[in-house]
N, C-alpha and C positions, 0 to 999 in steps of 0.2 A: 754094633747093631745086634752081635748078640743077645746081649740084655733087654735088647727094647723088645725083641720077639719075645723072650721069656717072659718080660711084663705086660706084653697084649694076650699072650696064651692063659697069663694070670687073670688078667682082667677077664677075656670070655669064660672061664671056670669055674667064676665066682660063682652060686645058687642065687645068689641074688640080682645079679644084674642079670642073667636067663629070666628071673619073675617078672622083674620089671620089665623086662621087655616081650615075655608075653602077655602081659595084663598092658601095654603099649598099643600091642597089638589089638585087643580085644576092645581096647577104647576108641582102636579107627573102626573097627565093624560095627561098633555101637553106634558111632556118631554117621557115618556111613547109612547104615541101618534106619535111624532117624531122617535124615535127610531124604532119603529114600520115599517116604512114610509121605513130606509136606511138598513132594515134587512133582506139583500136577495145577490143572487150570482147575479154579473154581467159579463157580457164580456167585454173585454178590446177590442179597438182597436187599429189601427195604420192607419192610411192616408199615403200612400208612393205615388210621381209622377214619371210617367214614360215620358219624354219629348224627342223629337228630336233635335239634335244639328244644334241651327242656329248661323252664326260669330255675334256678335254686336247687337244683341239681348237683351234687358234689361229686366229686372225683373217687376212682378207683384205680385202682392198676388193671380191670378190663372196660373200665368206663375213663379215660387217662385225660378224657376233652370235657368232662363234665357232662354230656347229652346226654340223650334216652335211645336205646336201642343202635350201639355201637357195633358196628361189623369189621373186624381185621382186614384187609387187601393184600397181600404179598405180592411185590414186583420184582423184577429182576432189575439191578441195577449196572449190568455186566459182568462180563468176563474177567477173572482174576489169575494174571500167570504167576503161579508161583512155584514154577519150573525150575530145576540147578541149571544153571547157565556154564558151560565149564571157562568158555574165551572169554568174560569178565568176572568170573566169581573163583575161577582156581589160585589168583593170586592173593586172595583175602581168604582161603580157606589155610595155603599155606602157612602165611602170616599169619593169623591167627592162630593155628596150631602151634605156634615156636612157644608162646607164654609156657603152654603145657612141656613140651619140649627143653625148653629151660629146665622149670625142675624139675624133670625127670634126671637131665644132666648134672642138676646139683647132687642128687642123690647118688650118680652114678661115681660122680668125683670123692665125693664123701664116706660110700661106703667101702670104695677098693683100697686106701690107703688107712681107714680106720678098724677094715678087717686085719690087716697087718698088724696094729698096734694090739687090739683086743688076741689075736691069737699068737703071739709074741713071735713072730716072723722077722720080723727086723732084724733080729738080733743076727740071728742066721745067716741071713742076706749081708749083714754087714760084715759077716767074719771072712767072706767069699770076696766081697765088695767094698771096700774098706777106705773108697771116697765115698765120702758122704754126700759131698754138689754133687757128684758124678750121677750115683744114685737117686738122689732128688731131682734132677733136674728130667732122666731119662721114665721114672715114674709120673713126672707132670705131662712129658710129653704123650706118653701112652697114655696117657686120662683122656689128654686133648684129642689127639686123632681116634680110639675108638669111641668118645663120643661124639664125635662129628661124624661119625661111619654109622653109626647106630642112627646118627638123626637124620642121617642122608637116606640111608633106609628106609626108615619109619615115613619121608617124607616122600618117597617114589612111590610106597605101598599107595600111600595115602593120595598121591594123585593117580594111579592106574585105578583104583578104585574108583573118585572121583569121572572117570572117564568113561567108566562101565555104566554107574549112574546114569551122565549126560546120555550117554548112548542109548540107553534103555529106556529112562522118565524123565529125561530133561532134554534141554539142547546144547548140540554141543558147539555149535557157530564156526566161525571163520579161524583156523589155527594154519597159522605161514611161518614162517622162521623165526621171524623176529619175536612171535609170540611162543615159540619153545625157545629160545634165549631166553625170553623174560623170566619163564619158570626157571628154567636153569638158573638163572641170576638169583632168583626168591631161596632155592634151596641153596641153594653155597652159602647164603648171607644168612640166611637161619645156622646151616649146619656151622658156620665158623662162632656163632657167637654163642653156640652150646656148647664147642671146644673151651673156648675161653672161660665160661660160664664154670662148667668143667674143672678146669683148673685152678681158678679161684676157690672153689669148693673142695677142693685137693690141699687146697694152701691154709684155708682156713681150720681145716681137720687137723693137722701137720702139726699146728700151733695149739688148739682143742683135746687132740688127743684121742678122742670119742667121737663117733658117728652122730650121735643121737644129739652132744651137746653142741657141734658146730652147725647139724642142720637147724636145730632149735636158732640159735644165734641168728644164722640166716635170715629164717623165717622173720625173725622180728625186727630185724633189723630194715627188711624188704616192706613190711605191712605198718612197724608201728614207730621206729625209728625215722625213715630216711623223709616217709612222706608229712612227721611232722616238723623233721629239719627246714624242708624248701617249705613249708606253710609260713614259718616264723620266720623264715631268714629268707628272701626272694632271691640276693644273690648266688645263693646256693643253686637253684636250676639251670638245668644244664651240664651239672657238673658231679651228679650224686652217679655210685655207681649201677645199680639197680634201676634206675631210670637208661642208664644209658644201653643198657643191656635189650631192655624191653622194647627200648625206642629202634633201637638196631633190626629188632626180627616186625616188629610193627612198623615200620616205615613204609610207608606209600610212596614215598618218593620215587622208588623204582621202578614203578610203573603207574601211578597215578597224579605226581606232583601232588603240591602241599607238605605240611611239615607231619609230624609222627605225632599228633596230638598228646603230646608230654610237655609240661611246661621248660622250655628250654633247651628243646631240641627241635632245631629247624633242618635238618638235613640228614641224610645217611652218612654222611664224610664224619659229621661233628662227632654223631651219636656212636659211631663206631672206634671213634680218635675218644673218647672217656672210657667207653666198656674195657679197649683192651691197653690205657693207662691204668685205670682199677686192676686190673685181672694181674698185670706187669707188676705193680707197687706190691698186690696182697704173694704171688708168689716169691720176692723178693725177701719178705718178711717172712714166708713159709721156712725158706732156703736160710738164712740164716737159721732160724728158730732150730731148725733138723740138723744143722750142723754143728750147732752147741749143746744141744740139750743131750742128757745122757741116755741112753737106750737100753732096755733089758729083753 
């Protein structure tokens, strides 16, 4: 247990994971901020013209009916609430935040272990520590848990906030038990599958060597890879990893039934039984890769 202290103390140390987690921070008070901004009743209008009929008359954009001597009317069409709701919109606020929350944790994964490589730390570490699994494995775990501590965070800020909102320019409606379960349920299931997420990104570095070229990797394999695999090949959905991940923190299941609109993921059970099969296989491949390869 030593070591894993040692490697969380490492982790919060880093310069870079303090940025990213205050520029984390500054992207909840922005969208916070915004929200803020469109949380209020408005009125709807309607523009109607009233024109007189003239023969041969052609159209304008202030003459738009072809008459002669057109007058604008402006009516009220009603009232428009477009209010933050907290008791049915904080769980789709949550969930939607994980996408971002994701990679922030790819990053997080990628950079703690690819700082090691770049500032030749290893070497160090393994003259003191001289299992290599041992090492490896207690380095993925401290990926996992402070990034799931960080997103637990990031996601408490971001609902007290959210609650400050309701309270002040929105409504905050009927909140009983069951509906602080629900959130609780939203955050644990986001914060595990940016653990996971995490450690994939820990394992893909491992193997890369560089920060810069496993997040790249990533990146296209998330945007330009995976989603023309399941395009070409249908049996593929369902079972790609990057969809399962996404389906996992996007899932309404948990509170609103229905599937996670990803092709191939109908459930919270499936989509979280792929993400953390991917996350399991690519550390595996990590774990060996670190145990062979030579270190300076």
């Amino acid at each position: 247990m030593r070591l894993l202290r040692t490697e969380l103390s490492r982790f919060w140390a880093r310069r870079a994971t303090r940025w990213m987690f205050v520029l984390a921070l500054a992207v909840i008070a922005l969208g916070i901020g915004i929200a803020a901004v469109h949380s209020k009743v408005r009125t709807g209008h309607q523009v109607q013209f009233t024109c007189s009929t003239v023969v041969g008359q052609t159209t304008t954009p202030d003459n738009p009916l072809g008459g002669g001597n057109c007058i604008p009317t402006t009516s009220e069409t009603g009232r428009i609430d477009q209010r933050y709701k907290l008791e049915t919109e904080l769980g789709k606020t949550i969930s939607g935040s994980g996408i971002a929350l994701l990679l922030l944790s790819v990053l997080l994964g990628a950079t703690f272990i690819g700082g090691d490589y770049v500032g030749g730390a290893l070497g160090g570490q393994l003259t003191f520590e001289p299992r290599r699994v041992y090492l490896y494995a207690i380095k993925a775990l401290a990926v996992a848990i402070a990034s799931a501590i960080v997103t637990a965070f990031l996601l408490v800020v971001l609902s007290l906030a959210a609650a400050v909102l309701a309270e002040t320019r929105g409504v905050v409606g009927h909140l009983d038990a069951s509906w602080y379960l629900h959130r609780a349920g939203d955050i644990a299931r986001v914060s595990a599958a940016c653990a996971l997420i995490a450690a994939l990104a820990f394992a893909v570095t491992v193997v890369a060597r560089r920060t810069v070229a496993a997040v790249v990797a990533f990146l296209a394999f998330a945007f330009i890879v995976e989603p023309a695999l399941t395009s070409a090949f249908h049996r593929l959905e369902g079972t790609t990893p990057v969809y399962g991940f996404i389906a996992t923190v996007l899932n309404e299941v948990a509170h609103q039934g229905g599937d996670s609109g990803l092709p191939g993921f109908h459930s919270l059970g499936h989509a979280a039984l792929v993400a953390g099969a991917w996350a399991t296989a690519f550390l595996v491949i990590g774990g060996v890769t670190f145990a062979r390869r030579e270190i300076r």
